[in-house]
N, C-alpha and C positions, 0 to 999 in steps of 0.2 A: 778822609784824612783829617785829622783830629790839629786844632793850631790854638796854642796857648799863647795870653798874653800875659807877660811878668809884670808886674810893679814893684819900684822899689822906693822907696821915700829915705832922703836924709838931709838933717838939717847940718848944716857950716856956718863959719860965720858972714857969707853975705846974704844968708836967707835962704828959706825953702825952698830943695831942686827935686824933682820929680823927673825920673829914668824910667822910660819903658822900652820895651823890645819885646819881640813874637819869636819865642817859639816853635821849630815845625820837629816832629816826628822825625827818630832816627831814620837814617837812608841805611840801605844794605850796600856796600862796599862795591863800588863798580857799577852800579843801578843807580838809575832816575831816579825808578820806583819800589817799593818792598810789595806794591799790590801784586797778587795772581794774576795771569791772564788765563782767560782761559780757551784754548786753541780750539778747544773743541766746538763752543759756542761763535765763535768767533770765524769760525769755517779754517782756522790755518794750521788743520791735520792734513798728514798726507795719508790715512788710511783708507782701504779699501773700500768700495760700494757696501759690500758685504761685511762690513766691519764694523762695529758701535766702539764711537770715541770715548775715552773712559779720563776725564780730567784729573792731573794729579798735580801737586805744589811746583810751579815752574815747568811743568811738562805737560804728558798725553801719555796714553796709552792705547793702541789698539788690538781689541778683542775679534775673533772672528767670531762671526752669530754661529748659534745652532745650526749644526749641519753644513757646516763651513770647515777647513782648516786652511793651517797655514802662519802667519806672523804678524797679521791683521791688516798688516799694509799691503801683500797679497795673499787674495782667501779661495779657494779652490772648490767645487761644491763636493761633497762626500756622498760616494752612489752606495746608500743604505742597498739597495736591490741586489750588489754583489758579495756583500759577506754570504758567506756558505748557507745562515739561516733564511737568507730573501727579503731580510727586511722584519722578519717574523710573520710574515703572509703564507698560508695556507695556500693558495693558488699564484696568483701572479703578483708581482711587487713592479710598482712603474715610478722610477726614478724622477723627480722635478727639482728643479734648483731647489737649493735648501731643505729637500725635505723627501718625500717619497707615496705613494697612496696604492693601497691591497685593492684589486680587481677580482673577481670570479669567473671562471668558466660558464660559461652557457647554460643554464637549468639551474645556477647557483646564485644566489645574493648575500650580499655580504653582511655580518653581522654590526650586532651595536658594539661591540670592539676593536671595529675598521680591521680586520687582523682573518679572524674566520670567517668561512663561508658557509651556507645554509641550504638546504636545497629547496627549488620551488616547487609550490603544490600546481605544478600545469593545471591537475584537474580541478581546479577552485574558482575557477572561474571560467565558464563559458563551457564545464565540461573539457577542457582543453582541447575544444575544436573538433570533440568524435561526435560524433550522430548517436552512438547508443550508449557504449562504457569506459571509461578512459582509469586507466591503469598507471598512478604514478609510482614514479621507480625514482631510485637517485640520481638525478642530474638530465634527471629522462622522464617522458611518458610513453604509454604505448595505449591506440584503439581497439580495443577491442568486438565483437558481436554476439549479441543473444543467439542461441540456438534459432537454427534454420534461416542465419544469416553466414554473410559471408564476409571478410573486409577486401572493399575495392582495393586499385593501386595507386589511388591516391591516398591509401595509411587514413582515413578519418571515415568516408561512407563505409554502411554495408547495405548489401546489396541482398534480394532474398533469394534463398535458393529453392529451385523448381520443385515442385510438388512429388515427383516420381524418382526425385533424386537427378543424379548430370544424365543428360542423352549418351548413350554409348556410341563413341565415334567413328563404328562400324555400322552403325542403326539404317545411314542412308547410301551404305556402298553394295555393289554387285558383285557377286561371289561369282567368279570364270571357275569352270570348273573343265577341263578337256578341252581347251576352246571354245566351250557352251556357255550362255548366259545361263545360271540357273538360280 
């Protein structure tokens, strides 16, 4: 606040009188003061958590943040995951306050545009856990075996097979023939 001091000098006839008086700064009609306040700095908005105070001449204003709606004084969170597109996710869309983040399926990681998904190379490392060939597929691998193996039931060994081919599972039975061993 800006305060001016007038002078005025005038001479009469009993000799020189000097007048001063201060000056303050027009007042706005009905105010103390013409300063702003400003509510928002000051904490005395009523706006939401979820709201950013927007200072305006004698007032406020509240905004509800991205991925908010509402009136700013109350802000609701917006579940991007349920519009028809998902979010724009390719697999799975998982809603979080203010916002939202794209998951993948199993055998898929997500790209560098948080959005697509990629499939992984199982077999790039470790062989993807087969003992001899491993076969990636989309969103999948499968183990494979070299000729004259075989794959166990645990999907990853193989096992080799007998030299003569499988025993036939008649090889070590007895043939009754008329009530006879024969």
């Amino acid at each position: 606040m800006y305060t001016h001091i007038i002078m005025r000098a005038s001479i009469g006839l009993v000799g020189f009188c000097l007048v001063a008086f201060v000056q303050q700064p027009a007042r706005a009609l009905g105010s103390k003061s013409s300063q702003d306040v400003d509510e928002c700095a000051e904490a005395l908005d009523n706006c939401s958590i979820d709201a950013i105070c927007q200072n305006t001449l004698k007032s406020y204003k509240c905004i509800c943040k991205s991925g908010y709606t509402g009136d700013g004084k109350r802000c609701g969170d917006i579940d991007e995951c349920e519009s028809e597109y998902n979010g724009g996710c390719v697999h799975e869309c998982i809603n979080i306050p203010g916002n939202y983040r794209c998951t993948c399926y199993d055998g898929f990681r997500l790209a560098h545009d948080g959005h697509n998904c990629l499939d992984v190379d199982e077999c790039s490392e470790g062989n993807g856990g087969c003992q001899q060939i491993c076969v990636n597929m989309m969103g999948s691998y499968e183990c494979r075996c070299r000729e004259g193996f075989f794959l166990s039931d645990n999907q990853h060994t193989c096992i080799q097979r007998p030299k003569g081919g499988y025993p036939s599972p008649w090889q070590h039975c007895i043939t009754l023939r008329n009530n006879n061993a024969g």
